[in-house]
N, C-alpha and C positions, 0 to 999 in steps of 0.2 A: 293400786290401779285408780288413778285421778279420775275423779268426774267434774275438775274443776274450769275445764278447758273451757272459754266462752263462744257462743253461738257464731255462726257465720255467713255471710251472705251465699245463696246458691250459687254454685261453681260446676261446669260442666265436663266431666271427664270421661274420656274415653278407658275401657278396663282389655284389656286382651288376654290370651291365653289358650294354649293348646295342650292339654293334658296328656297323660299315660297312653291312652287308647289314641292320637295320634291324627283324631279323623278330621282335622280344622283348626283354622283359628274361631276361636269364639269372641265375638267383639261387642260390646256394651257400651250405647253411649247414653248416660245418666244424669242425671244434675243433683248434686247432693248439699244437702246445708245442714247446719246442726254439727254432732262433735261425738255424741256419746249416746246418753239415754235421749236425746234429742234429735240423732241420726234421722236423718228423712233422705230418700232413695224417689227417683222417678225414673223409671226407666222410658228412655226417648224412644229406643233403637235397638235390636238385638239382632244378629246375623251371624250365622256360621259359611266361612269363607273356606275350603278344601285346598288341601297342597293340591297341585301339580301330582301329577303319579308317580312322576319321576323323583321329586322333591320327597313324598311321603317313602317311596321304599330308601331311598339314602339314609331318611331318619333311621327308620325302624331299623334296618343294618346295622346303623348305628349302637343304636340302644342294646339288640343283641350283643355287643359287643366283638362285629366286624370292624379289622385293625384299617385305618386309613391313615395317610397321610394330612402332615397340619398345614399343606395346603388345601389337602379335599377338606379337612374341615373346617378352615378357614371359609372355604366357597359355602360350605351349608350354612355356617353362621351367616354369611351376606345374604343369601337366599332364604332364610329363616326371617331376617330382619327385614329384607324388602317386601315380604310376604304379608306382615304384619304392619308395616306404613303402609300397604295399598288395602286393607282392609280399614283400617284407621281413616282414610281418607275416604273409602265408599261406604261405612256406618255414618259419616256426615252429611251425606248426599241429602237435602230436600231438609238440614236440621242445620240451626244455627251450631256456629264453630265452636270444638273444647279449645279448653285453653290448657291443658293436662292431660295425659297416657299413662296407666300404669298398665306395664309390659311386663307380666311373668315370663315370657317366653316358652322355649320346647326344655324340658327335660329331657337329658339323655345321660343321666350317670346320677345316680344316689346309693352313697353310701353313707349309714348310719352313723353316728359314733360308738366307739367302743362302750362295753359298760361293765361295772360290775369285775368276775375276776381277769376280764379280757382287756382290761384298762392299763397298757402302761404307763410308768412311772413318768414318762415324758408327756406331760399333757397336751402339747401340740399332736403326739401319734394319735392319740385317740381321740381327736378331733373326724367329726363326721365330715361330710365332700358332697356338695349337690351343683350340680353343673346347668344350666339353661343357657340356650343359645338364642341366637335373633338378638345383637346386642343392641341396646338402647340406644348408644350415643349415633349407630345410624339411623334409627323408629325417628328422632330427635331432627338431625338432619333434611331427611325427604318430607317428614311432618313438616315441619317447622317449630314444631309444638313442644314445650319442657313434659320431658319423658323420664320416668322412675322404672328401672329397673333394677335385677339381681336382686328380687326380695329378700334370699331363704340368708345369702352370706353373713350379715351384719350376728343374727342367730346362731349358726352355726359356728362361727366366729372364737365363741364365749362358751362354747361346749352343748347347746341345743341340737338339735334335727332340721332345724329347720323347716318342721312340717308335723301337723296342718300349721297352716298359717292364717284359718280361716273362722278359726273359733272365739277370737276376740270379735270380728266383723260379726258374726252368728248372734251373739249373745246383746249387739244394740240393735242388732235388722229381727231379730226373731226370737225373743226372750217374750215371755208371758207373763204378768202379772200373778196367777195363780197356778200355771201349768209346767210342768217339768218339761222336758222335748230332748226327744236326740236329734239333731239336723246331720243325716247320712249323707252323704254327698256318694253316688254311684258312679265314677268318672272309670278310667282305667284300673285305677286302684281306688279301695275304698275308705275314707273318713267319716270320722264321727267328732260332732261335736254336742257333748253334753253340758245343757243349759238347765238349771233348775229354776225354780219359779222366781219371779224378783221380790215376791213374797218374804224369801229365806232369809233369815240373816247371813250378812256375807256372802249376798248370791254370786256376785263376781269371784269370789277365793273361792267357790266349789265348782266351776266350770272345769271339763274336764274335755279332751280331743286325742285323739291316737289315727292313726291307722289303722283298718280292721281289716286289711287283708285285700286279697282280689275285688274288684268289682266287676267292670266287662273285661277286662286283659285277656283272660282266658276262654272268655268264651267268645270275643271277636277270633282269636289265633284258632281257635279249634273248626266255625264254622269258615275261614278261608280254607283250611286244612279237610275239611270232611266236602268242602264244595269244590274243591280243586281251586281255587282264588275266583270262582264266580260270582260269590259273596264274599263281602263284607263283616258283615251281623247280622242276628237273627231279629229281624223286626219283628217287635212287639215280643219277642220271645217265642214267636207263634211255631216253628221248629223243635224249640228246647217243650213246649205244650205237648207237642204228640207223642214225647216217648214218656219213658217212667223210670225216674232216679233209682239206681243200684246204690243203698242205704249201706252195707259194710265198706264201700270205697270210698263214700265221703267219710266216715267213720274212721279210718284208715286216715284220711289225707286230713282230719281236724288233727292228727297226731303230731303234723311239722312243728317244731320246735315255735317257731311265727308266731303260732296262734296260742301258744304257753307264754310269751312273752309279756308280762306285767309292762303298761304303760309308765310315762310316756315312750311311744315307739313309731318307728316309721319302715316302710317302705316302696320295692317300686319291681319294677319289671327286671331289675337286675336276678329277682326271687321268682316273680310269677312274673315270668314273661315262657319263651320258645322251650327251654330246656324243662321249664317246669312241666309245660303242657305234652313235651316229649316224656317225660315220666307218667303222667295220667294215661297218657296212651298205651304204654306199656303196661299198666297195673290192670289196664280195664281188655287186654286183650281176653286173658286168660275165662272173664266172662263174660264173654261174646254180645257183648252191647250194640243195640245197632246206632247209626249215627244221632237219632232223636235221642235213644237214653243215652248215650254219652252225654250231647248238650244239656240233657235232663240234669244230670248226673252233675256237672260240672256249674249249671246256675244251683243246685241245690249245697254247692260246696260255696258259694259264694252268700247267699240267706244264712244258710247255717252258722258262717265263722262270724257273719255279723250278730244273728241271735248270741251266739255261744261267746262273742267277743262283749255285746254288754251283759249276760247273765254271771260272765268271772268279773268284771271290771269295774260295772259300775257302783256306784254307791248305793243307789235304789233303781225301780227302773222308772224309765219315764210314762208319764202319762198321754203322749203322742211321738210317734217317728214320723220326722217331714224329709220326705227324699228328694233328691237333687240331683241333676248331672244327665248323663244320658241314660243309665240305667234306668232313671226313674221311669222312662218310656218302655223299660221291658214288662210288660203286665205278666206274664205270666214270674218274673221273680220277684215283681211285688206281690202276689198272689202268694206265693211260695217263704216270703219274710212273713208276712202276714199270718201265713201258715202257724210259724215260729216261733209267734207273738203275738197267743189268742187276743189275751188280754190289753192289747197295747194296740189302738188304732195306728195303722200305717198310712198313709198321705202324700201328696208332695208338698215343696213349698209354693204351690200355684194358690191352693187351697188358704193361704196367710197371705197371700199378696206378695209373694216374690216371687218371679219368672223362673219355674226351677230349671231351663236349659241354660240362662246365662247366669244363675247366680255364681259361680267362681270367678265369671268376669267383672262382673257388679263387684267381687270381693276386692278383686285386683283396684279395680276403681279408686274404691276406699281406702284402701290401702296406700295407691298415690297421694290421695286426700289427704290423709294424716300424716303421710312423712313432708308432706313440702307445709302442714300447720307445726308439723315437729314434734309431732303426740304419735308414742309406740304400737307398734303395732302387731308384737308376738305376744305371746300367752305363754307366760314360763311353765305352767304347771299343764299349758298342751305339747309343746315343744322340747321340754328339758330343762330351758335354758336358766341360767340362775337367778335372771331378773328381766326386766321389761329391757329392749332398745330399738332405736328408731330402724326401719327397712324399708331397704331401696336408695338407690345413688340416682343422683338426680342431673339431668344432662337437660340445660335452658336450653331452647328452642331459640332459632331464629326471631319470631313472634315477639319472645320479648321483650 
């Protein structure tokens, strides 16, 4: 992992992104200079922009895995993409112009690679599959602005997961001189990027990232589900607060194979999405839970698989967890990691200077940053993959 790359004049890029849980685009517009341990971040602008109702349930349809035609999904990709240039365009508003977009797009299909005795002899078959829509070469277009997207394929490619993709970004934005840190990123589903101090010898060859399992996936689906679609999510967690977690059924659901899975690993709502959360329901009838300790029950299955995911995983534990994403806004399951992890301050990254509702957009940013300096931007030893390669296809804008 090069730190040889040289400095560079501040460059303005916009980062987009709309996660697991489905609720926006997230748009970051930043100026970044530097390369590596000399990364510097400003964030200009941050703003979360909402599908359309209509646009959000087609996703989610989607992602369950209802069958559509490759004309309707042709139309959601356009309508994912135009989504995503008018957000790009109104995160500019009153700020001078990027000249750069990195564009993760929507997730709606992640399959892992095979591993282990599930691996055929053909190594194309056990090649993993991650799919994002909102294609770039139109972000590119209606922008006018050179836009980077399809992060995860260049990775996945070569036999990685393609995911996180966000633990090399973690490790120059929020690595400590003396302090170890896990950066939890709380989105749909949940990551972890472990960073140990830059103290260590070979702190970069010990950083570590996975997937830890659900974050809000399940418990956005449960409270549309227990509200009739009147809600959303449980703000602030202040819902999942008034009941009190049933201990033998997270007990019970830390048992899915998932959370025994030795890193690197990944996944997505193809696991913990609708069908999953139709089996919690059916587990938790038999003891008569009311709707607050279901959601009790259900953010205490998400803390826990995160505690329980670094006390098998990690190397040692960290000396702070700085959380990120939208969960980090549920107090009461920060309350409840916290719980988990006497010993270990829990945080967000507000607290170190990075915005934790747009840092994945910020990461996206970075990300565009590096692939158009031409400096990698996966972390094999988070992702799988068997070495470093560059990520994101790059579509010049009009502009230049």
């Amino acid at each position: 992992m090069s730190l040889t790359a040289k400095a560079t004049a501040p460059t303005r890029v916009i980062g987009l992104i709309s996660g697991t849980s489905v609720d926006g685009i997230d748009a970051a517009l930043v100026e970044i200079s530097g390369t590596d341990l000399d990364l510097k971040i400003e964030l200009l602008a941050g703003e979360t922009y909402p599908y359309t109702p209509v646009l959000k349930d087609k996703i989610l349809a989607l992602c369950a895995g209802e069958a559509i035609s490759m004309a309707e999904l042709a139309e959601i990709d356009d309508a994912i993409a135009c989504a995503f240039a008018q957000a790009a365009q109104n995160i500019q508003i009153g700020h001078p112009s990027a000249t750069l977009i990195g564009s993760h797009g929507q997730t709606v299909y992640h399959k892992p690679p095979l591993r282990g005795s599930q691996k055929s002899t053909d190594f194309y078959s056990s090649l993993g599959y991650s799919l994002q829509i909102g294609r770039g070469a139109l972000i590119a277009h209606l922008t006018g602005i050179t836009t980077v997207s399809n992060f995860r394929v260049a990775d996945i490619a070569i036999g990685g997961h393609g995911a996180p993709l966000v633990p090399r970004v973690d490790a120059f934005l929020l690595s400590h001189p003396q302090i170890g840190r896990c950066i939890q990123n709380l989105g749909g589903i949940g990551n972890v990027a472990y960073i140990p101090p830059r103290s260590d010898h070979n702190w970069l060859e010990k950083i570590r990232g996975w997937d830890t399992g659900p974050g809000n996936s399940l418990l956005d689906l449960a409270v549309q589900h227990l509200s009739a679609g009147a809600k959303t999510y449980d703000e602030n967690g202040n819902w999942a607060a008034s009941g009190t977690p049933y201990h033998p059924l997270v007990e019970k659901w830390l048992q899915q194979d998932y959370f025994q899975l030795p890193p690197p690993k990944s996944t997505g709502r193809e696991l913990f999405g609708v069908a999953y959360l139709q089996q919690c329901l059916q587990d938790a009838e038999s003891s008569q839970l009311s709707p607050a300790d279901l959601l009790a029950t259900l953010t205490e299955l998400t803390a826990a698989s995160i505690a329980h995911s670094y006390q098998t995983f990690l190397p040692q534990m960290p000396q702070q967890v700085l959380l990120c994403g939208g969960g980090s806004r549920n107090l009461y399951l920060k309350q409840r990691l916290q719980s988990l992890l006497p010993s270990v301050p829990v945080m967000t990254t507000d607290e170190v200077g990075l915005n934790a509702d747009f840092k994945e957009a910020i990461a996206f940013a970075v990300l565009a940053y590096w692939r158009q300096l031409g400096i990698p931007g996966n972390l094999p030893a988070a992702t799988g993959a068997p070495c470093e390669v560059l990520l994101g296809e790059i579509i010049v804008g009009s502009r230049e």
